[in-house]
Structures are given as structure tokens and as C-alpha cells.
C-alpha angles and dihedrals in degrees: 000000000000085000087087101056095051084048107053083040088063091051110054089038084059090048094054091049086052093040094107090201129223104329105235088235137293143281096215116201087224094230121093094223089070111017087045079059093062138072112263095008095283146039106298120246127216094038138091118254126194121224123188133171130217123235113001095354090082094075101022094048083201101139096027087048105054079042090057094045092053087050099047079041099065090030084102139301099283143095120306123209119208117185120180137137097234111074093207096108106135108226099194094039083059088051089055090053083048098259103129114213078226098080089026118111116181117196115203108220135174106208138019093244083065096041084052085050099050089048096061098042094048083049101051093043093079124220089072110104092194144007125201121197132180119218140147096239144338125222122218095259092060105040085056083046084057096046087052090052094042086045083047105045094026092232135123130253129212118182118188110211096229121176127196115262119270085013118126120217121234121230094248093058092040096044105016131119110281129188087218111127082217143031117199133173117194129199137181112265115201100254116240107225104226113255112293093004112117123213132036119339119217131303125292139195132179105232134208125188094197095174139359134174101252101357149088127252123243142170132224147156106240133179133202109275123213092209134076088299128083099219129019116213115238102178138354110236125217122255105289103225094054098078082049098059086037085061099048098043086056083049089048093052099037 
């Protein structure tokens, strides 16, 4: 009799700690086949977003990465904060995405559990618009530890899911429940040079919106925009998994 209580108790402590809060705004992409995508019209603020890569992304970070620093760019005109235990961010290369070294802080750290900590602690201190942290993987615990400290200190968090090199991931942290308000995997894209202009275009990526609260996912091939957006939509890509099913029903067949 007294299991039920404790019960109902547990679970609605667990739903406060899920509860993500009132977003502080949105950035929108300022394109409707994205933003129409969101919640809200844009990429909700005030909340932690996970970013991954595919191949050898996984381990380099290189393309989710310069996505994450034109989002946190463009998260507001204040301080960012980049913690990571690899010191091969490309400073330039970020200036060049829009993010100034004048509002980047890197924090040197020697394990996840003290990138996580100094997350949440650069979130909850207030006058840091976002925080970007590379880590293999976040648990659920953790990920409901950042959204308290994006909904305390009213700032944005990015995490780049980031493996060790040589190290293959497991299904659970590739595929597993996240408490991130959005899941995103980011690829290279081959750049297009502007007509007459010799030489590389700008830079592409091919973008997938794998989850996302109260949205729907998409996929798309974006480039860096010069104008009041962070990204600017090239094409829009076909469902995924439609050339999959396509594949094994020709297995099937053959």
C-alpha cells in the first residue's frame, strides 16, 4: 500500500528534473524548412544540444564542431566558453566561422567528468551566452544536471560528441536516450566556388536533425552565411532511411 506514494512521488521528482523550463528565445535558421522543423521556429535557447559526426568525425569533431561554433556564435554577443581535453581547436579557423577569440574561453581539462563540471559551472555563472564541451557521451543524469545549469545561469549549451581515437562506439551511447533538447550529426559537404571565383566556396556540411522535443527531424546541406543567420540551407536531403530499406529489399531480392 505505501508502494504507490513513493511511487508517484519518484515520478514526478524524475519529471521535474526532465521538465527543460521556459526556453529564453530562439536562433532561428531563417529558413522554414528548418526552423518550421523546431520548436518554437528556431533553435531553442537556454537549453543544451548534442552534436555528433559520422566516420572519422567521430573522433576529429572537425565539421560538428565549426557547426557548433557558428551556432554558439550567433547564441548572443557575450563570452563563450570551450572545454575540451585535446588542445587542437583552431582558433583562426573559429574567427573565420564568426566566433572572435575575443569572447572564446578554453578551458584544459583531463577527463569528461571535469569537462561536465566545468559545463555546468560556466553555464550557471551568468554573463556566458554558450558553453561547448566535448565528451564521448552524456548519461542521462548529467545531461538533466546541464539543463539545470542552462535554465540557472539563462545560457546555451552545445556538447560535441567526441570519441577517443581508435575507439569504437557502442550502440547504447550512439543510439541511446539523451536529455538533450536536440540531437544533431554533422558531416563534411564538398564546398561549391561562387560563379567565376576560382578555388574552394564556402564551407558545407551535410546536416541531420535526428531528434528534436517537439519537432520533427530533417536533413539538409548548409553552408556558413554571412547575414544575420548562422547557417544558410543549400538543399534539402530525402528521408535517410529510404535509400536503407531500398538496399535490403534489393538483398532480399538478389
Amino acid at each position: 500500500m505505501t508502494s504507490a506514494p513513493r511511487l508517484a512521488a519518484l515520478r514526478a521528482r524524475v519529471a521535474a528534473l526532465e521538465s527543460s523550463g521556459p526556453a529564453l528565445g530562439v536562433l532561428p535558421f531563417g529558413d522554414a524548412r528548418v526552423d518550421g522543423r523546431l520548436a518554437g521556429g528556431g533553435l531553442p535557447l537556454g537549453r543544451w544540444h548534442e552534436l555528433g559526426g559520422e566516420g572519422m568525425e567521430a573522433e576529429t569533431a572537425a565539421a560538428p564542431a565549426a557547426f557548433a561554433a557558428r551556432l554558439a556564435a550567433r547564441a548572443g554577443a557575450g563570452a563563450v566558453v570551450w572545454a575540451a581535453r585535446r588542445p587542437d581547436l583552431h582558433a583562426p579557423g573559429l574567427e573565420q566561422l564568426g566566433l572572435s577569440p575575443d569572447r572564446l574561453l578554453f578551458v584544459a581539462a583531463r577527463t569528461e567528468a571535469e569537462i561536465l563540471a566545468a559545463m555546468e559551472d560556466a553555464l550557471r555563472a551568468g554573463g556566458v551566452d554558450a558553453v561547448v564541451g566535448e565528451v564521448e557521451d552524456v548519461d542521462l543524469v548529467a545531461g538533466r544536471r546541464l539543463q539545470l545549469a542552462c535554465e540557472q545561469g539563462r545560457s546555451t549549451g552545445f556538447v560535441l560528441r567526441r570519441r577517443p581515437f581508435g575507439v569504437r562506439a557502442g550502440r547504447a551511447a550512439e543510439d541511446g536516450p539523451s536529455a538533450a533538447t536536440t540531437r544533431w550529426r554533422i558531416a563534411c559537404a564538398p564546398s561549391e566556388p561562387a560563379a567565376g571565383e576560382p578555388g574552394l566556396g564556402r564551407e558545407r556540411w551535410k546536416v541531420s536533425l535526428e531528434r528534436c522535443r517537439g519537432g520533427r527531424p530533417g536533413a539538409w546541406i548548409m553552408e556558413a552565411d554571412d547575414g544575420a543567420d548562422p547557417v544558410r540551407v543549400v538543399a534539402e536531403l530525402a528521408d535517410r532511411q529510404l535509400p536503407a530499406a531500398h538496399e535490403d529489399r534489393r538483398r532480399a531480392a538478389g
